[in-house]
C-alpha positions as CSV (number, residue, x, y, z in Angstrom):
1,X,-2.0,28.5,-30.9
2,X,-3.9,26.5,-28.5
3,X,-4.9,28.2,-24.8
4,X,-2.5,26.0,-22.0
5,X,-4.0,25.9,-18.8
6,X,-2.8,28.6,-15.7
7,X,-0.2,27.3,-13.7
8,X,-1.2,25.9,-10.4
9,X,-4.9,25.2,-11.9
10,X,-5.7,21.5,-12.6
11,X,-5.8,20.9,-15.9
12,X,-9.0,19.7,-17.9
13,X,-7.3,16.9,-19.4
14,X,-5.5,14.3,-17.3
15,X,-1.9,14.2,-17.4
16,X,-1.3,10.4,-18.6
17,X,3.0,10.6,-18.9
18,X,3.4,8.9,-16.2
19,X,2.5,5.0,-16.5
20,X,0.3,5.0,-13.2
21,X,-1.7,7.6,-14.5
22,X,-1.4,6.3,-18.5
23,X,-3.0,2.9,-16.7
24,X,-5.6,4.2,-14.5
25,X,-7.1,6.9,-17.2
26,X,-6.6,5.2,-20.7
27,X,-5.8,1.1,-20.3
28,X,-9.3,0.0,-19.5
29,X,-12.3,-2.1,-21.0
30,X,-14.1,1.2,-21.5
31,X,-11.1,2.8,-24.3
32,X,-11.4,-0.5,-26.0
33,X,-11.2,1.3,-29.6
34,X,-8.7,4.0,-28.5
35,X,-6.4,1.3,-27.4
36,X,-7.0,-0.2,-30.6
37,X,-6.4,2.7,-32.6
38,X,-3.3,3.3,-30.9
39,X,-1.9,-0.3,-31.7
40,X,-3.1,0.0,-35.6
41,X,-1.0,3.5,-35.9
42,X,2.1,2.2,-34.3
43,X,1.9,-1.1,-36.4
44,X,0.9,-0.4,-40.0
45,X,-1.2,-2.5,-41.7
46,X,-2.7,-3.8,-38.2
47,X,-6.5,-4.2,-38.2
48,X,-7.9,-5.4,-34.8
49,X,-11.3,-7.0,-35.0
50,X,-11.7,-6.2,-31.2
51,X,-9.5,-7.1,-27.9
52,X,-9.9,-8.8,-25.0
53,X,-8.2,-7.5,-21.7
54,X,-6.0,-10.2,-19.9
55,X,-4.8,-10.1,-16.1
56,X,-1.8,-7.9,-15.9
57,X,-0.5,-8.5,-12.6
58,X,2.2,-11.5,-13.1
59,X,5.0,-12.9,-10.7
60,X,8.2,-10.4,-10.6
61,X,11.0,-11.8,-12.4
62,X,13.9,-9.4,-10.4
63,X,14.8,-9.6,-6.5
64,X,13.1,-6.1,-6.2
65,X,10.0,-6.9,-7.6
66,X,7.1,-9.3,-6.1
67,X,5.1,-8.6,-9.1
68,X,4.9,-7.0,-12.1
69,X,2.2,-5.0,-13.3
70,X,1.7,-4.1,-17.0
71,X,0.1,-1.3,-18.2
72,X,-1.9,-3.1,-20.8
73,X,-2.2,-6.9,-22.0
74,X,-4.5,-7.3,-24.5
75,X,-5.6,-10.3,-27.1
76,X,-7.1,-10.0,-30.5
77,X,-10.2,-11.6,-30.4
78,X,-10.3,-13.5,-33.7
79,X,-6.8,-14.3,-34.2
80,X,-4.9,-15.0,-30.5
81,X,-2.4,-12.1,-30.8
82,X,-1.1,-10.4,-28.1
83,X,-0.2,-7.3,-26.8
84,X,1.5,-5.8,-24.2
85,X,1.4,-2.0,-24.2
86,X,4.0,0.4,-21.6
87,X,4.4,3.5,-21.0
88,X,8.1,5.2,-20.0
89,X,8.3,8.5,-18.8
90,X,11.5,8.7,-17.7
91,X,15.1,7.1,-19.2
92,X,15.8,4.0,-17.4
93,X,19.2,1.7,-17.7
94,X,18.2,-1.5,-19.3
95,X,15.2,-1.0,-20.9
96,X,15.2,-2.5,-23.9
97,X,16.3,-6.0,-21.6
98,X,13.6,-5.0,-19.4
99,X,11.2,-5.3,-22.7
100,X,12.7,-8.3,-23.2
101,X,12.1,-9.8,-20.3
102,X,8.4,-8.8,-20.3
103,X,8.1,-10.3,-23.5
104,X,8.7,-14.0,-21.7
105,X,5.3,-13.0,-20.2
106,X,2.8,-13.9,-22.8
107,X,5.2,-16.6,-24.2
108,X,4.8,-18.8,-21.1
109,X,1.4,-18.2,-20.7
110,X,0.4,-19.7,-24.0
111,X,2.6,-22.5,-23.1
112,X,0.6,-23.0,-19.9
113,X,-2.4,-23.0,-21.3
114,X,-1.4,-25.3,-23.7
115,X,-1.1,-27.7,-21.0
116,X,-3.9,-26.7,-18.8
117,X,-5.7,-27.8,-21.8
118,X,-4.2,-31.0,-21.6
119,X,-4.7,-31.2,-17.8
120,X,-8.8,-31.2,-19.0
121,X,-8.7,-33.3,-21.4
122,X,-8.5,-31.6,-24.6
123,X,-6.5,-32.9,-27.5
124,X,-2.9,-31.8,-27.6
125,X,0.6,-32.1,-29.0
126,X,2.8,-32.8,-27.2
127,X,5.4,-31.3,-28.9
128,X,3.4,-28.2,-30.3
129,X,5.5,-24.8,-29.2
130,X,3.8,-22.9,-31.8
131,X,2.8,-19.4,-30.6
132,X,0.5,-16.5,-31.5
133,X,1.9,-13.2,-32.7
134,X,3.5,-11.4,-29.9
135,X,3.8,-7.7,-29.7
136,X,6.1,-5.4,-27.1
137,X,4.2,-2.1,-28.1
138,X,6.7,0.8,-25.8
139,X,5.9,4.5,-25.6
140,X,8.6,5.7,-24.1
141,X,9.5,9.5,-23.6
142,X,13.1,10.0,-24.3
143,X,15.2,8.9,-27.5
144,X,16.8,5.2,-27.7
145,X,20.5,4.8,-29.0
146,X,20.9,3.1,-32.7
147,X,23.9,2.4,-34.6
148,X,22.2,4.0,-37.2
149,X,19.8,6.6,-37.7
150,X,17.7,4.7,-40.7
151,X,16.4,2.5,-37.8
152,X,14.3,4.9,-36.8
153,X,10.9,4.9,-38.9
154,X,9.2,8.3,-39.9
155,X,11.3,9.8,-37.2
156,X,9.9,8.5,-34.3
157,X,9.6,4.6,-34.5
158,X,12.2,1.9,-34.5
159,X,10.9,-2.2,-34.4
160,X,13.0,-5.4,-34.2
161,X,12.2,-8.9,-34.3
162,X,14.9,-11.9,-34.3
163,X,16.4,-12.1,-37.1
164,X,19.2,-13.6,-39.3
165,X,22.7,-11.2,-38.7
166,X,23.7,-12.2,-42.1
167,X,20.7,-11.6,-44.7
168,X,17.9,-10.6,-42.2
169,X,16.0,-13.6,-42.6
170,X,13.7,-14.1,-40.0
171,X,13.4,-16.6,-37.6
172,X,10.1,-16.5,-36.5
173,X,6.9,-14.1,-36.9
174,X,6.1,-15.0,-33.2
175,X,7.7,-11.7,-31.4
176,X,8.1,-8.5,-32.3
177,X,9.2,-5.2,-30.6
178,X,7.4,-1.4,-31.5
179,X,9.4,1.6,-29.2
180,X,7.4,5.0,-30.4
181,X,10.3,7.4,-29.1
182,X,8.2,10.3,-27.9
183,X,11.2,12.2,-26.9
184,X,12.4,13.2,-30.7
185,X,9.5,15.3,-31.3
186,X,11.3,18.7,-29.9
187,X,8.1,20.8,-30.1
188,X,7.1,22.6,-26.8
189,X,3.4,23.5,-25.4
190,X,1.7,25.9,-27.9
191,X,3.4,24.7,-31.3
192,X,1.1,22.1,-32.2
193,X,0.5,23.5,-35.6
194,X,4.2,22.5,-36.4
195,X,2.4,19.1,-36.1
196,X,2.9,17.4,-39.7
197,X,1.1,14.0,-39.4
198,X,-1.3,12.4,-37.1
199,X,1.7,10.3,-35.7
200,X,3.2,13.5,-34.6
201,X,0.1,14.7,-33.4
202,X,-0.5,11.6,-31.3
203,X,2.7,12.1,-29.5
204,X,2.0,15.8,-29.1
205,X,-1.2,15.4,-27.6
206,X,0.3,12.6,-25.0
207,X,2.9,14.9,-24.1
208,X,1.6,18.1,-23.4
209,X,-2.1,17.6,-23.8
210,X,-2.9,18.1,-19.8
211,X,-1.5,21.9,-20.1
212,X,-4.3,22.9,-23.0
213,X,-7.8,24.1,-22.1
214,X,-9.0,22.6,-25.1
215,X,-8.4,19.9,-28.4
216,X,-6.6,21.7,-31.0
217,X,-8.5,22.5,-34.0
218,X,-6.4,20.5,-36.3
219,X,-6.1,17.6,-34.0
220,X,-9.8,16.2,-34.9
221,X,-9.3,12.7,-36.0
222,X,-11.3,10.0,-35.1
223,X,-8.3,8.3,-32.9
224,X,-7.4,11.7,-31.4
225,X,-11.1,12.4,-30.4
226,X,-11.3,9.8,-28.7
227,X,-7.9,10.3,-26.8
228,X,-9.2,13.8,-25.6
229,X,-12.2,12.2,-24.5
230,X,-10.9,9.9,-22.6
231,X,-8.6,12.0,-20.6
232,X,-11.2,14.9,-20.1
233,X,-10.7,14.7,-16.2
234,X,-14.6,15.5,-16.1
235,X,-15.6,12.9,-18.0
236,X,-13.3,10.3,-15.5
237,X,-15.4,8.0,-12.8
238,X,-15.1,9.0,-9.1
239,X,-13.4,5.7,-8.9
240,X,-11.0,6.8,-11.5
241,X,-10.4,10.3,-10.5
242,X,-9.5,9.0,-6.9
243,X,-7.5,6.1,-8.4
244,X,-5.9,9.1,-10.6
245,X,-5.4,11.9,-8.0
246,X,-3.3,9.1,-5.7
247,X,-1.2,8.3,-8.8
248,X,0.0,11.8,-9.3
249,X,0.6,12.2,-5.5
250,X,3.0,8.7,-5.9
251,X,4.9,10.7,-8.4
252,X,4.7,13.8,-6.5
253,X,6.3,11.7,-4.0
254,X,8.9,10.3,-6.1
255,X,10.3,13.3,-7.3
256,X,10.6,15.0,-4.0
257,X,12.6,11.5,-2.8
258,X,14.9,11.6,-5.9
259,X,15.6,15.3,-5.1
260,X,16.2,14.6,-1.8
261,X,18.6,11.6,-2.8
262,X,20.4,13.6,-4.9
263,X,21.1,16.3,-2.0
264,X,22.6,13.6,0.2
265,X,25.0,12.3,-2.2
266,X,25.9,15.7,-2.8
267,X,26.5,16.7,0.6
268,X,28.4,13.6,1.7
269,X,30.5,14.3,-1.1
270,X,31.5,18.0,-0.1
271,X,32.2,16.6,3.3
272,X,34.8,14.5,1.6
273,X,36.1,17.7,0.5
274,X,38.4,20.7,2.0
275,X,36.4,22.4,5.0
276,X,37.0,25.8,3.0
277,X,34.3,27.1,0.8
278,X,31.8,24.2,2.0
279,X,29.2,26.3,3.0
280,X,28.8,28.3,-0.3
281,X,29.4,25.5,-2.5
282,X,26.2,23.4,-1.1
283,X,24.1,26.5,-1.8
284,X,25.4,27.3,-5.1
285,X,25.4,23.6,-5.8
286,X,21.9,23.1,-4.5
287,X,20.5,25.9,-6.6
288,X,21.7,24.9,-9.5
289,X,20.6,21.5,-8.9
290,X,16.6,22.8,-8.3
291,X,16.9,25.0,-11.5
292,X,18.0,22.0,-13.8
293,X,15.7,19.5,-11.8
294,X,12.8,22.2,-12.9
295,X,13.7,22.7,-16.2
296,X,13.8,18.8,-16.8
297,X,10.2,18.4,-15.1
298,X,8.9,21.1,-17.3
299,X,10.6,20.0,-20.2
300,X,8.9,16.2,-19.8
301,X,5.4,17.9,-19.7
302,X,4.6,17.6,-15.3
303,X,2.5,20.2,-15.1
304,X,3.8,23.0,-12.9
305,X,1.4,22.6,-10.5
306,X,2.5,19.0,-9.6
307,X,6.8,20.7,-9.7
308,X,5.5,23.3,-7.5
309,X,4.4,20.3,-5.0
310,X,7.2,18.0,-5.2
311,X,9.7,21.1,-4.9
312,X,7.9,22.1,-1.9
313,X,8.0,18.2,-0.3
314,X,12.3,18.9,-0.1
């Protein structure tokens, strides 16, 4: 059983859950091969020749959003296919249209540069909507709904393109969709030997890897080597480990305001109620509340050093 670090100690390895932190620590010109690695294993039979990183920050597409910032759009450097990489942390409504929605990202560009070609002089058709490969690569970590269980590759993958609903056909190679749902594996800190196969291993290690003082013994791949390496916090650039510490204090944040939202809407709801009781319902309710608010943190993998801060910001 691996050592997990002391609670209220920060951990030697970066916790990269969140997709702030998942941005600022792994999605960056320097984990060129990790990122690669991490696309061939969640698309079999993948071999990248190399990527090139592409500007990530694009116009928002909703009312709430001026822009929208992915966590990693990459292209393959000898064949044009792209990939756009996200982290989830948390369940959010809509997510699978959300991916959809990203997906128009990359679509349209290659369209306009198609005619910013043109605009230069370059040779085009004008009728040429031909598109590199497109993949939505999503780490999210919960568990998606499926019809049907089979959909749901060695246990932790599901992938969709568009297809025929009659025979499957397909309609075009252009776009596909890759979810790794981190949230099936059920293991907790300290059972990483129940870790069958380096995909499980991968997902262990992103999930619980800031509580461990060190890399498992059987987690010595080449992939996963590099993934400890990367998130060692010492081996991070000022730079990063400022750009890293505020990230973890936005979340820090964001907890303490959901809790606190959650505590309005539960006292403007008793105040609807009989007068009676009031008092020792908020407390009961507001303890039970903190205790399942907890055990959901700790169950995601925040280390307890970062619950300890956003329970103390109510």
């Amino acid at each position: 059983m691996t050592k997990t670090q002391d609670s209220g100690k920060q951990g030697r390895y970066a916790c990269i859950l969140y997709d702030s932190t998942f941005k600022v620590v792994i999605c960056n010109p320097r984990n060129e091969r990790l990122m690669m690695d991490i696309i061939e294993l969640l698309i079999p039979g993948k071999h990248l020749s190399g990527i090139t990183f592409i500007e990530k920050e694009k116009h928002g597409l909703v009312v709430t959003e001026k822009s929208t910032n992915f966590d990693l759009l990459c292209k393959e450097k000898d064949t044009g296919e792209e990939f756009l990489v996200e982290l989830q942390n948390r369940f959010q409504d809509s997510y699978m249209d959300r991916m959809l929605a990203y997906a128009t990202y990359p679509i349209r560009d290659q369209l306009e540069e198609r005619v910013r070609d043109a605009e230069q002089g370059k040779k085009q058709d004008k009728m040429d909507y031909s598109l590199k490969p497109i993949y939505v690569v999503s780490m999210v970590n919960f568990s998606l709904e499926h019809e049907d269980e089979r959909a749901v590759e060695e246990g932790y993958i599901s992938r969709y393109a568009l297809r025929n609903q009659w025979n499957a056909e397909l309609m075009t190679p252009s776009l596909h969709f890759v979810f790794l749902e981190m949230g099936r594996l059920k293991l907790k800190p300290g059972e990483e030997k129940k870790c069958k196969t380096l995909l499980e291993k991968f997902i262990f290690s992103m999930k619980y890897m800031h509580t461990m003082t060190h890399q498992p013994d059987d987690f010595h791949d080449p992939m996963l080597d590099r993934l400890y390496q990367a998130t060692e916090m010492a081996n991070l650039t000022v730079t990063e480990q400022q750009k890293y510490d505020k990230a973890m204090y936005t979340e820090i944040d964001r907890i303490a305001q959901n809790n606190y939202a959650r505590k309005e809407g539960k006292a403007e709801g008793l105040a609807e109620g009989r007068a009676e009781g009031i008092a020792e319902g908020i407390a009961e309710g507001e303890a039970k509340e903190r205790e399942r608010i907890i055990k959901a943190l700790k169950e995601a993998g925040v280390p307890e050093d970062v619950i300890a801060k956003a329970v103390a910001a109510e």
